[in-house]
C-alpha positions as CSV (number, residue, x, y, z in Angstrom):
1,X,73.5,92.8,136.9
2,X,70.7,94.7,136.1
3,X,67.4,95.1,138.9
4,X,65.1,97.6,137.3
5,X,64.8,99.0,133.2
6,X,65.6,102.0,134.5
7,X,69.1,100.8,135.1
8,X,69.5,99.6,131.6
9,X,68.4,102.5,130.3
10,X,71.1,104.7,132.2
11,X,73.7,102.4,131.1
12,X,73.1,102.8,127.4
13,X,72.6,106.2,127.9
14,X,75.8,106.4,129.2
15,X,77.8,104.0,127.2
16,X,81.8,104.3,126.6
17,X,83.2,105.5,122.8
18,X,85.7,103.6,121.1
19,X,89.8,104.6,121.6
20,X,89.5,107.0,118.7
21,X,93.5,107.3,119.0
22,X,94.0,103.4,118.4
23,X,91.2,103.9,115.0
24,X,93.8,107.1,114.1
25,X,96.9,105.1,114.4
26,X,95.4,102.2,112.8
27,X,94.4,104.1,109.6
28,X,98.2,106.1,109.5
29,X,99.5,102.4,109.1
30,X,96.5,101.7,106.3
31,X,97.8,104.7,104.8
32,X,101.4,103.1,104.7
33,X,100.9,99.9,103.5
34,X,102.4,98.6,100.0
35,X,98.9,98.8,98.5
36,X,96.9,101.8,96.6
37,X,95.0,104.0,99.2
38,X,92.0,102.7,100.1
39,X,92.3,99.8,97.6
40,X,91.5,96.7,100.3
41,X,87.9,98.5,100.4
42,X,86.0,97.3,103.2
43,X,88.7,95.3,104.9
44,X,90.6,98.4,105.4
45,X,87.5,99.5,107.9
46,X,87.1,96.6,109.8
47,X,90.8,96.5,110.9
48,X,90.4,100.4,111.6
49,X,87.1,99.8,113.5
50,X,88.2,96.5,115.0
51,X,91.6,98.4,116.5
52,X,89.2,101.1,117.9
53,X,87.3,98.9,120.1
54,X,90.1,96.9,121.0
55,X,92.0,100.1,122.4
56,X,95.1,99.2,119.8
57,X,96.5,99.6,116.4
58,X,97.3,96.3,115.9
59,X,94.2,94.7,116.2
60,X,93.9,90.1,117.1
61,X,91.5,87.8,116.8
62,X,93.1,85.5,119.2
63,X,89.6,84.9,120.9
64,X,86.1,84.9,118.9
65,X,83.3,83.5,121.0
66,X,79.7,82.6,119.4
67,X,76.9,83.1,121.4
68,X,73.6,81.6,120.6
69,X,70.1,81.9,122.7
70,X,67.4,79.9,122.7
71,X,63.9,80.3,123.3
72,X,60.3,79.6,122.2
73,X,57.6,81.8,121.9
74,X,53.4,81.5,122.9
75,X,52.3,83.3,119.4
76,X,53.7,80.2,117.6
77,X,50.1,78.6,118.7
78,X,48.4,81.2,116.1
79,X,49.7,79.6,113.0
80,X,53.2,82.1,112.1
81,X,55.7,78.9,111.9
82,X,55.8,76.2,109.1
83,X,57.4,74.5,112.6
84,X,56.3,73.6,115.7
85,X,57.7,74.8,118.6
86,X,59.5,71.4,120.2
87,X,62.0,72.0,117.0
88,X,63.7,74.6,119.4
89,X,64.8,71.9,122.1
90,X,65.4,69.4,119.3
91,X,67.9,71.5,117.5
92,X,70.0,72.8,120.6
93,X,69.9,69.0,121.2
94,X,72.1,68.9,117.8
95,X,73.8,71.8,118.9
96,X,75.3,70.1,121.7
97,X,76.3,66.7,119.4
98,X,77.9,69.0,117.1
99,X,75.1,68.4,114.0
100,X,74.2,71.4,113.1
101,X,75.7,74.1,110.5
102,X,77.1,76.8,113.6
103,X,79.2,73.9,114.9
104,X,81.0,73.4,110.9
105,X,81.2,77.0,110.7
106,X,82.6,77.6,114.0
107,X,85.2,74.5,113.6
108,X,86.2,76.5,110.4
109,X,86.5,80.0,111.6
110,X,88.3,79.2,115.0
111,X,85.1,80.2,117.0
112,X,84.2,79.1,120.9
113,X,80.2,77.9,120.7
114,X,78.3,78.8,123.6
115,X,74.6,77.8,123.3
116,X,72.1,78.8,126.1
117,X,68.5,77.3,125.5
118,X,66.3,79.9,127.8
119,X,63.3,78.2,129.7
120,X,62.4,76.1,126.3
121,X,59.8,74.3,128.6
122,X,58.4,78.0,129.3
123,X,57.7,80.0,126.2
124,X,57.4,83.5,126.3
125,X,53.8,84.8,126.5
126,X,51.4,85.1,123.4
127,X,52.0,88.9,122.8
128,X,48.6,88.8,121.0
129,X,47.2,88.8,124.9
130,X,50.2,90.7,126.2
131,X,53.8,91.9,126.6
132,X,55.5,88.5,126.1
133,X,57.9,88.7,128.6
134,X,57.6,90.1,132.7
135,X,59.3,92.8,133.4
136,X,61.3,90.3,135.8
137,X,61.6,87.8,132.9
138,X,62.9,90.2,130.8
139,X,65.7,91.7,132.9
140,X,66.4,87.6,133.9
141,X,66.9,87.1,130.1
142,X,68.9,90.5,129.4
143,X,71.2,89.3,132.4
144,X,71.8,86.4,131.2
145,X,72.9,87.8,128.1
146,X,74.8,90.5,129.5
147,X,76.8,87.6,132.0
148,X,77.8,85.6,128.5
149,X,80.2,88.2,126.9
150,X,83.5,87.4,128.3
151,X,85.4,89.9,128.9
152,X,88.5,89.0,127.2
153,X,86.7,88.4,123.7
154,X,88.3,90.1,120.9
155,X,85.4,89.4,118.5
156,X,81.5,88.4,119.8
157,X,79.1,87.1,117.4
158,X,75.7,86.6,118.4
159,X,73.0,84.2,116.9
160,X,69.7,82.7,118.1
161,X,66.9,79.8,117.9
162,X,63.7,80.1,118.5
163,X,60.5,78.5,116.0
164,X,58.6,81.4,115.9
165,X,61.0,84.6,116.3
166,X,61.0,86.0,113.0
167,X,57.6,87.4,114.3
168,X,58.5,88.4,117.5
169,X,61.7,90.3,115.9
170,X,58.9,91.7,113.3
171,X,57.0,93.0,116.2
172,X,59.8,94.5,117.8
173,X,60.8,96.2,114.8
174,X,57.1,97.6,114.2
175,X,56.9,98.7,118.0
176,X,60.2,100.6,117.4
177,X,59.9,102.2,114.0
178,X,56.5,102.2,113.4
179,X,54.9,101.7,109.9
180,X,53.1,99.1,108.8
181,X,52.9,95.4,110.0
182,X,53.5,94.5,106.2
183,X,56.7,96.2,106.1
184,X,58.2,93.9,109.1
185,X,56.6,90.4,108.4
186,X,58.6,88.1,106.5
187,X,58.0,84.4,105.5
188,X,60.7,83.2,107.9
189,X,60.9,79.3,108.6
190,X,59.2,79.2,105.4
191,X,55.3,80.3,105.6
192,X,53.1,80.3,102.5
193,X,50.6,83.0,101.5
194,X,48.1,82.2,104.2
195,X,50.8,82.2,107.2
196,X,52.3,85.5,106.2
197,X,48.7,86.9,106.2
198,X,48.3,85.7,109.7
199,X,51.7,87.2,110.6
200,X,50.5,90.5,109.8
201,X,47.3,90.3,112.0
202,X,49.2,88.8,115.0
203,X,51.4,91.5,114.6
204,X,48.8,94.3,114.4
205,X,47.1,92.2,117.1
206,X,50.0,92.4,119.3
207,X,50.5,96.3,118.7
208,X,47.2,97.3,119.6
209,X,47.1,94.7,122.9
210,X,50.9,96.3,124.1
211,X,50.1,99.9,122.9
212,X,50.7,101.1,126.3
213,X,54.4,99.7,126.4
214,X,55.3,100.9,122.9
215,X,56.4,104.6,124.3
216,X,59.8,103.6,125.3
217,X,62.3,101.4,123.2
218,X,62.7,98.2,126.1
219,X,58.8,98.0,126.3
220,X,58.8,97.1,122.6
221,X,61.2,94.4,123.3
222,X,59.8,93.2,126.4
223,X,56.2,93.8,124.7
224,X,57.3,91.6,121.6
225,X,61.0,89.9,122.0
226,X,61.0,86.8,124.2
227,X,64.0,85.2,126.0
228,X,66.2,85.0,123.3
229,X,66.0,88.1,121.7
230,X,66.6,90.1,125.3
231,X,69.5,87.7,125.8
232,X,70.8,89.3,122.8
233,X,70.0,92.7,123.7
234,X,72.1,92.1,126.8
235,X,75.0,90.2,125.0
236,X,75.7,93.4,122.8
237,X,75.3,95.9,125.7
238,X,77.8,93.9,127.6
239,X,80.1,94.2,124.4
240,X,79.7,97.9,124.2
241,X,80.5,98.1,128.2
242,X,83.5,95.8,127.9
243,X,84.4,97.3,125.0
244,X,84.6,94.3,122.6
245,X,83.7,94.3,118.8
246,X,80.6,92.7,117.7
247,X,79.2,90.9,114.6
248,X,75.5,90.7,114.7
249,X,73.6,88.0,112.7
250,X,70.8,88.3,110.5
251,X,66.9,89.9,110.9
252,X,66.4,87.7,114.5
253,X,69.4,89.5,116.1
254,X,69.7,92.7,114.1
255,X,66.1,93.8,115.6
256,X,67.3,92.1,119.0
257,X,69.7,94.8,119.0
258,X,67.7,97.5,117.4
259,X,67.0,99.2,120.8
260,X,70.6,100.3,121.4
261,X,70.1,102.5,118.5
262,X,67.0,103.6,119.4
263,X,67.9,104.8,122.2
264,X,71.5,106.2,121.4
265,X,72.1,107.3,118.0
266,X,75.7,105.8,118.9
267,X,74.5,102.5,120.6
268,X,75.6,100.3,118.0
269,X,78.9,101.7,116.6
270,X,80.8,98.6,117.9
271,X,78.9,96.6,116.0
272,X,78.9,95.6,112.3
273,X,75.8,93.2,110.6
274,X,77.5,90.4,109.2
275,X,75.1,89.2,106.3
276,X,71.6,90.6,104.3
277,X,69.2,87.7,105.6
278,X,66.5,86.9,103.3
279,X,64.4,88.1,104.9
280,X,63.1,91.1,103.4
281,X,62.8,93.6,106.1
282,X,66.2,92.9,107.3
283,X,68.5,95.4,104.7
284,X,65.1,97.9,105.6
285,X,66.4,97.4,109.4
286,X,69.6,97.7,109.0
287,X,69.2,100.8,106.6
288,X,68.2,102.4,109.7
289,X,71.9,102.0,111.4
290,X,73.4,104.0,108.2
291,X,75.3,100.3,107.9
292,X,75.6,97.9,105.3
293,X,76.2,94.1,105.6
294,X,79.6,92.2,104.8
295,X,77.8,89.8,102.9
296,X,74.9,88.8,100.7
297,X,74.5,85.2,100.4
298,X,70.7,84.5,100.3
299,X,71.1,83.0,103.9
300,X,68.4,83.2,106.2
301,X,69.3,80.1,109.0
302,X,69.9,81.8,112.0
303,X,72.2,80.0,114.5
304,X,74.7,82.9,114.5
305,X,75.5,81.3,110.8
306,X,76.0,84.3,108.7
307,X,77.9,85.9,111.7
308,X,80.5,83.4,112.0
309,X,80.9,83.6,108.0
310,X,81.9,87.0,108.3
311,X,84.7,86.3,111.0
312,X,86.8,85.3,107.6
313,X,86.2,88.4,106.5
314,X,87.6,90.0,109.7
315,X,90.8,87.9,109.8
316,X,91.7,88.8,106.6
317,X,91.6,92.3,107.2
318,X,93.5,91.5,110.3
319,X,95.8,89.6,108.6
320,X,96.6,92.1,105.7
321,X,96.8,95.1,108.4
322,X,98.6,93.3,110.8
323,X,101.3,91.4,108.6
324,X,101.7,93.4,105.4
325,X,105.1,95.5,104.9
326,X,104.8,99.4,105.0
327,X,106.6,101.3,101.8
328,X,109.4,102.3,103.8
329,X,109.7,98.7,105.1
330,X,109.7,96.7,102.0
331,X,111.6,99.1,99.8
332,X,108.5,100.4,97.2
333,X,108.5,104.0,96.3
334,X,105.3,105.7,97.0
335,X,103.4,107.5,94.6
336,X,104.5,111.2,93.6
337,X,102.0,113.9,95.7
338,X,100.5,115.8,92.7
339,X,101.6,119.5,93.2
């Protein structure tokens, strides 16, 4: 558990590389496999990458766990959501009855749900006034997060819901990577012209108000991020401590996570961003990570949705690495070396 920032910050400064000889062994099988070198594409990665943070060339999926945060946030009172805020509570009610489309999507892909609605009574501060979250909030909620990533995962996705954080993650992004508020502020639940205008000035509101925190890359978090999104923060820094693979949602979660990469180039190797939301600074976030999402479906729910769609993805290159013959095995005569 984490007492102070500084304490987080040492941690991700000092966190653990993948098994680079598990990655090596698992791409000399690749290599081996009755197929044309490189020919399964991306799938061939993710069962190299997978193997590498699970510490073994044959990489399982015997255990995926979902984990989705809740939390509501002050600034919706300025106009940014086509939603009010008692959606939040009203949707982890459906959640927990099974209604909503994480629970199909985890039934499907063989996932564990684990929602955690964060003080929904409480919302996190109106960053227009200032940093939206304590300091002792914020480490509560990055705890929190950090406690939900069991340990014997082989895959974690996280997801979130919150009316109202497609701003905060906005503002996050802007207080790490600078710009303009334009180039973060997207129409999220579904804003029209006038409540994407107002987006922009809470977000240039909320800069200049939490100026002073924006030096370092937690105060941008804590400055703009509530409960939810430090949850998340937590949940992948746990993964990368406990060395278990990670598929990050969409524009919500990806600048959730953003921090690790600020600050450690390598902070979020063992994780791979499962969809290009809709929103359109999301593939401008992500850009920044040198990755590219597994899919591009036009989604833009939230929930840990696009996430647990990508799981498919990672079984199958699972499957194919795991269960296809080798050359030598099933009898098939390589190609000839060219001299």
């Amino acid at each position: 558990m984490f007492d102070t920032l500084d304490a987080i910050a040492e941690t991700v400064r000092n966190i653990p590389d993948m098994d680079h000889d598990a990655a090596a062994k698992a791409a000399e099988r690749q290599a081996q496999l009755t197929k044309p070198a490189g020919s399964l594409g991306r799938l061939e990665d993710l069962a190299v990458w997978l193997a590498g943070w699970q510490g073994t060339p044959r990489p399982r999926l015997e255990r995926i766990v979902t984990l989705v945060f809740a939390g509501n946030h002050g600034v919706v009172s300025k106009g940014v959501s086509a939603f009010p805020s008692n959606v939040t509570s009203q949707m982890v009610a459906n959640f927990e009855h099974g209604g909503a489309a994480i629970n199909q999507l985890c039934r499907v892909a063989g996932s564990e749900l684990k929602v955690m609605a964060l003080n929904l009574d409480e919302p996190a501060s109106d960053f227009t006034q200032g940093p939206s979250l304590s300091e002792e909030a914020f480490l509560k909620a990055v705890n929190i997060g950090f406690e939900a990533v069991p340990a014997d995962a082989d895959l974690v996705c996280i997801g979130e819901m919150g009316i109202g954080n497609t701003t905060a993650a906005a503002g996050v992004a802007y207080g790490l990577f600078e710009g303009a508020a334009e180039d973060w502020a997207g129409r999220g639940t579904g804003v029209d012209d006038e409540g994407l205008r107002r987006k922009v000035q809470v977000l240039n509101a909320g800069y200049d108000t939490n100026s002073a925190l924006l030096h370092s890359s937690l105060g941008a978090l804590r400055a703009f991020g509530g409960r939810e999104l430090a949850a998340m923060f937590g949940a992948a820094l746990a993964c990368r401590v406990k060395g278990v693979a990670l598929l990050v949602d969409g524009y919500v979660a990806t600048a959730a996570v953003a921090p690790l990469f600020a600050m450690n180039g390598k902070g979020l190797d063992h994780a791979v961003f499962a969809h290009r939301s809709a929103e359109q600074a999301h593939q401008r976030l992500v850009a920044r990570f040198g990755q590219t999402p597994l899919l591009d479906l036009g989604m833009r729910l939230g929930e840990g949705s696009g996430a647990v769609v990508a799981t498919l993805l990672i079984k199958a290159a699972v499957e194919t690495h795991n269960g296809m013959a080798t050359f030598a095995e099933a009898g098939v005569s390589e190609r000839e070396s060219q001299s």
